[in-house]
N, C-alpha and C positions, 0 to 999 in steps of 0.2 A: 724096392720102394715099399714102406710102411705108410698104410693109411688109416688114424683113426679119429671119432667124432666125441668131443666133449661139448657142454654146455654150463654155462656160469649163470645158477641163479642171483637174484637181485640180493636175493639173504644171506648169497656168500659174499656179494662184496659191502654189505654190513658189516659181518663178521673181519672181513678182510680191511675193511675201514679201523677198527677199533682195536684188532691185532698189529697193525703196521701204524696207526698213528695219524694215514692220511685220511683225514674226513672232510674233504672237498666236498661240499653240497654237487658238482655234477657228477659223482657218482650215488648219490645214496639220497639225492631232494628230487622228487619225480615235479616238480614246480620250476625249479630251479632250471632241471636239465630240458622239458620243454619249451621256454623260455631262450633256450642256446641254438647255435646255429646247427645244433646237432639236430635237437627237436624231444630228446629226451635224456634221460639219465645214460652215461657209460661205461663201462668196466675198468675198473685201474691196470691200467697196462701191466703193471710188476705181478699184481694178482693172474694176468692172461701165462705171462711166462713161466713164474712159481707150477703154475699146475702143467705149462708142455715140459718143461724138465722134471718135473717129476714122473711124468706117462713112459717120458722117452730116455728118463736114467741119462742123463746128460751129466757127465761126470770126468771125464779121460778126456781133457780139452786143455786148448792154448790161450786161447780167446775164441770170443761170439761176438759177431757184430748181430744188430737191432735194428731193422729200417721199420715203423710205424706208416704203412700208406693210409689208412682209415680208421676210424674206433671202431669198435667191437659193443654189438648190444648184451644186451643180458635176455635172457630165456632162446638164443637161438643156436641152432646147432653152429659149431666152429669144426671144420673139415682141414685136419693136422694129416702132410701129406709131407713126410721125410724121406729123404734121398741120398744115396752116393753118389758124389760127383766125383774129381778126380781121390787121389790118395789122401788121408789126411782130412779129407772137406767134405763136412755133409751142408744140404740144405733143408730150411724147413720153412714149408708156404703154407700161413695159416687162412684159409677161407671162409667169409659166411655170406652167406646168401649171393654165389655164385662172385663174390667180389675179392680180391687177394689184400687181407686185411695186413698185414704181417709178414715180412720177409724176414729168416733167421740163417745166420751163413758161421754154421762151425767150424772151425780151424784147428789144426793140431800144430802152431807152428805159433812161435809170439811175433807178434803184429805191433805192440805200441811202440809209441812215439812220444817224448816225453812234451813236447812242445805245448805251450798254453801263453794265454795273452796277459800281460805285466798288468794292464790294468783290473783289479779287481774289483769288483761293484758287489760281491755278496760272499760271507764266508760264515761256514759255520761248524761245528763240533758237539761232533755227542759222546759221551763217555758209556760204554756195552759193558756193565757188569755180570759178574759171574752168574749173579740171581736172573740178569736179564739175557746172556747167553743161552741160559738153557732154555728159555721159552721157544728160540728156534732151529734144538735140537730135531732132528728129521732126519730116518733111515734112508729117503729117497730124495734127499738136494742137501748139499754141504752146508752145513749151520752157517757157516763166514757169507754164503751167495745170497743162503733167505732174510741173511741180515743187512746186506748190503740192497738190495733188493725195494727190501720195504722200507729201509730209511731212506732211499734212492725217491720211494714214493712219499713220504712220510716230507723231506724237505721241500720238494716240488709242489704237494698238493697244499701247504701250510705255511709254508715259508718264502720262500723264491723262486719261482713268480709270486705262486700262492692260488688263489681261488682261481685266477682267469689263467693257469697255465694248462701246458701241451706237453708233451712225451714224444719229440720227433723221431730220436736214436738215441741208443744204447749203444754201446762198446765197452764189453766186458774183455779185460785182461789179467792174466795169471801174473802174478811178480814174483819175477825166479830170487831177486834178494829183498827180502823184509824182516822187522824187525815186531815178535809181537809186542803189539802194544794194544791197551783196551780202548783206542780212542778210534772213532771213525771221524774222516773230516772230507768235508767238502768245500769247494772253492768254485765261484763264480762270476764269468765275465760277458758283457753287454755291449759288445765292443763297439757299439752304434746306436744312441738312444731313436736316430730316424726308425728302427728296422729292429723286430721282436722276438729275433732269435739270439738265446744265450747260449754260451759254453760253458760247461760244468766239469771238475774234475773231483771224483770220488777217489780215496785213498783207506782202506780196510785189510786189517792182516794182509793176505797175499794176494788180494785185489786190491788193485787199479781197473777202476771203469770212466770213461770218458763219455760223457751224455749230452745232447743238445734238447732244449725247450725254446719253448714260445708263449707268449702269451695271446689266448683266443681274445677275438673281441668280442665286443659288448653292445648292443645295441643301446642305442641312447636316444630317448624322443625328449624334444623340446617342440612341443607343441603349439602354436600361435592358437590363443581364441580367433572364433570367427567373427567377419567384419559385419556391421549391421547388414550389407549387400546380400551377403551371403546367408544370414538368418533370415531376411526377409522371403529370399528364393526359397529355403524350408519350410517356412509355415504358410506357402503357397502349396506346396504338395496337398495331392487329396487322397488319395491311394494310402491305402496300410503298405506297410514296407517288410519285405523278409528278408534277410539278410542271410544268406549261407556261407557260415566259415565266418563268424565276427567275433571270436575271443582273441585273434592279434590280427595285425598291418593294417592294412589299409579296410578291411573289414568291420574291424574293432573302431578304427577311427571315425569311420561314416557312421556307425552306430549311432560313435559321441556325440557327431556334429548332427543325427536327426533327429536325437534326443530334444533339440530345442523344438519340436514340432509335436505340441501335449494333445492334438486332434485328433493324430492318427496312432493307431496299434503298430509296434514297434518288433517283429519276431525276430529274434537271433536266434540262431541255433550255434552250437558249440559242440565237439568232442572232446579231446583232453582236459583242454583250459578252458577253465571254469569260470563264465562273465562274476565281476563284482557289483556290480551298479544296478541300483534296485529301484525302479523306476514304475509310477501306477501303469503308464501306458507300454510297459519295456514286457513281451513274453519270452522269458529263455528256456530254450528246449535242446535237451541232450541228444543230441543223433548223429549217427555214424553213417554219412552217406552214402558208404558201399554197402552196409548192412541191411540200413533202413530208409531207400529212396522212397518207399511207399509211403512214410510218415511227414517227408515231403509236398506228397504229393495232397495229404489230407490237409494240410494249412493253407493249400491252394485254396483248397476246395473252402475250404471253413472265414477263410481272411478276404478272400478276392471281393473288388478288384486290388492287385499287389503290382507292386514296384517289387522285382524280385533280383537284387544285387546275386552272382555267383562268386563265392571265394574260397569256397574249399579247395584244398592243398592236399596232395598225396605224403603219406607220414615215411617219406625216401630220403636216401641222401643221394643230392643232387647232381653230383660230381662224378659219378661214373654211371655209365650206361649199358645196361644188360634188358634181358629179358625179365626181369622182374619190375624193371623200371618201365618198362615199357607197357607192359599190360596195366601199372598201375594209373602211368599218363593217358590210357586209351581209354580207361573207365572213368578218370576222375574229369580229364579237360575236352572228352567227347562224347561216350555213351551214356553218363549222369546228365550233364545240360541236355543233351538233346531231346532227351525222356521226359525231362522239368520241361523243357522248351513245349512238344508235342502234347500235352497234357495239359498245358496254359493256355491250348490254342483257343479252346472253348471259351474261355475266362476273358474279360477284360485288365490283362495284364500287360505289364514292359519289362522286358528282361535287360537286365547288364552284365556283360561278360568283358571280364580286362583283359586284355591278349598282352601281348610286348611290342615294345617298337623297335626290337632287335631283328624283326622279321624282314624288315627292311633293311636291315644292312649285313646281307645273306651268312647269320645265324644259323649253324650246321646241328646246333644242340637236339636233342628229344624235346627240352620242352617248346619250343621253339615252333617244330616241326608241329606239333600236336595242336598247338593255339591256331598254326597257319590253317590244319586239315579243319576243322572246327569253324572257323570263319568261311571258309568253302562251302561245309556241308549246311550250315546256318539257314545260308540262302533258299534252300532245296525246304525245313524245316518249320520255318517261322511262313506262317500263310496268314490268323490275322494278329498275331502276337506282334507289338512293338522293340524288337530287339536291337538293343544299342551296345555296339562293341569299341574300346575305347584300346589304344596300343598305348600303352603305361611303359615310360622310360624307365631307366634304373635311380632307386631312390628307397630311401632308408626302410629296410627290413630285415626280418631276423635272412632270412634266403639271401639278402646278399652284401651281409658280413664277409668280411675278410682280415687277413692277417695287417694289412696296411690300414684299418680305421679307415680308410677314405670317408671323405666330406660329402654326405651327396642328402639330396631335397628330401626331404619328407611331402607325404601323394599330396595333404593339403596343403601345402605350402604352393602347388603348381596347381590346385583347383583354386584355390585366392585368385590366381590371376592369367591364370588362359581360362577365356567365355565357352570354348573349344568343347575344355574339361568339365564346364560348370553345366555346359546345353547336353552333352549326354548323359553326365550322372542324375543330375535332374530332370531328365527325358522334357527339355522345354522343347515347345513346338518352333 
């Protein structure tokens, strides 16, 4: 077993953008990719494999199948950990940050199938000149694979799907009969507009590769103004309002809608994304709450009495559960509140803290878990602070995007009209 650690800075896959063609803003628009259900920019998959074959001289093959479990960030180490398994077949499991990014399974035997679906929904053709041949000449990966490779990346990120695609699998095949010719062509089928996965067939000198995509979704606010009801309950507030974590969801939103309330001092704080909205009474203040909870704690001191909303977000992906995930859910949805929480107690302040309402219908998840242990410890914590914790169903945010678009409520669309939602986010007595 070979094991070893590369890492892909963000300026290679600049570089890697402008050589291959594909200049998808979620790789190379740090706006763009926080903005995604990723939360930031991510590596082009073609660019992750270009560089393990070329570590691992991966040359003397039948075919390579490709399984994509996760993206891959830029600046972290990737732990490339190659194996023999039986004769003939190696594997290779590429990891970061303890999570199995990448599954790669080499073969010494031909594997394809020539089968593909009649209906076509997208086809295209590039012609590889000699001039353009040599640009990906390379001692260490066969010019035909890096060519295949990055126009592989170069139609997906630009053409079909385009900006909102994925890179699910790859299946790279040798073709023991072809014919050269300078043209590479690809073919693609959509064989269900319900459902967002495509087949593609790639055909290049003595590859054939057969690749499926998706398209990521999108978040989309269509936001209701609020009703006079609902303005009037604002500009009853008396309290300055802090808001933690309100450059997106439900954060950002309560922002917008306290914004009609020109009496009281308005703090957000943000880390990545940067508030646009420039308001006399709006203070936006850059802070990283793992870094700088103490800078928190001086707008208590400076603003009070506060309405203090919580809504920072750990910068993770959701979807698997490790110890890295874990410690980060422990600091952000327990030992940061409760430090805000204990530090307010002196102040005439009211906390709001959103949990889920998944908690109730026995949610096995971390975050899940972390919101329940928090509303427990709460009790013990808040002696004279007003703390109001709200269990928020599932409802349009970048966290829970999915492959299916599903339809689901935006937060104020359900504060319009459960009294419920409106009596604790406005702490009414």
């Amino acid at each position: 077993m070979i094991t070893k650690n590369i890492f892909i800075k963000k300026s290679e896959g600049i570089k890697f953008a402008n050589f291959s063609g594909d200049k998808n803003d979620i790789h190379i628009n740090d706006k763009v990719g926080y903005q995604s259900q990723f939360g930031e920019i991510i590596v082009h998959g073609a660019l992750v494999l270009i560089k393990i074959f070329k570590i691992l001289d991966i040359k003397n093959f039948k075919s390579i199948k490709i399984r994509f479990n996760d993206f891959i960030k830029y600046n972290s180490k990737l732990k490339i950990i190659f194996k023999d398994n039986k004769i003939g077949k190696q594997t290779i499991l590429i990891h970061q940050n303890n999570q199995l990014k990448i599954t790669i399974l080499v073969n010494n035997t031909y594997t394809f199938r020539t089968s593909f679906p009649k209906k076509i929904t997208n086809k295209k053709k590039f012609k590889i000149t000699t001039k353009e041949f040599k640009k990906f000449i390379d001692n260490k990966i066969e010019p035909n694979l890096k060519i295949s490779l990055c126009y592989l990346s170069r139609y997906v990120g630009m053409n079909y799907p385009g900006k909102l695609s994925l890179i699910n699998s790859i299946n790279i095949h040798k073709n023991k009969s072809y014919k050269k010719k300078n043209y590479l062509k690809i073919k693609s089928s959509q064989f269900d507009k319900r459902f967002p996965y495509i087949k593609n067939m790639m055909e290049f000198q003595n590859y054939i590769i057969d690749f499926e995509t998706s398209k990521r979704p999108v978040l989309k606010n269509n936001l209701k103004p609020p009703n006079k009801k609902i303005i009037e309950k604002i500009k009853k507030i008396k309290n300055n309002i802090l808001i933690i974590g309100s450059s997106s969801g439900i954060g950002y939103d309560l922002m917008k809608l306290f914004l009609n309330n020109k009496k009281i001092e308005i703090i957000a704080t943000f880390n990545n994304n940067k508030i646009i909205e420039n308001y006399s009474n709006l203070k936006k203040i850059n802070i990283d709450v793992l870094k700088k909870t103490k800078d928190i704690l001086k707008i208590i001191k400076k603003y009070n009495p506060l309405n203090i909303y919580y809504f920072a977000t750990p910068p993770i992906n959701n979807k698997i559960n490790n110890q890295n995930n874990l410690d980060f859910y422990k600091k952000f949805y327990i030992k940061i509140p409760i430090k805000i929480i204990n530090y307010s107690n002196k102040y005439k302040c009211n906390f709001f803290y959103p949990s889920t309402k998944f908690i109730n219908e026995n949610d096995k998840s971390d975050y899940s878990k972390f919101k329940f242990i928090f509303e427990k410890k709460i009790l013990a914590s808040s002696k004279k602070l007003n703390v109001n914790i709200l269990r928020i169903p599932k409802i349009n945010t970048k966290q829970n995007l999915n492959l299916f678009n599903e339809t689901l409520p935006n937060f104020r669309d359900i504060l319009y009209k459960d009294k419920m939602f409106q009596k604790l986010i406005f702490f009414e007595s």
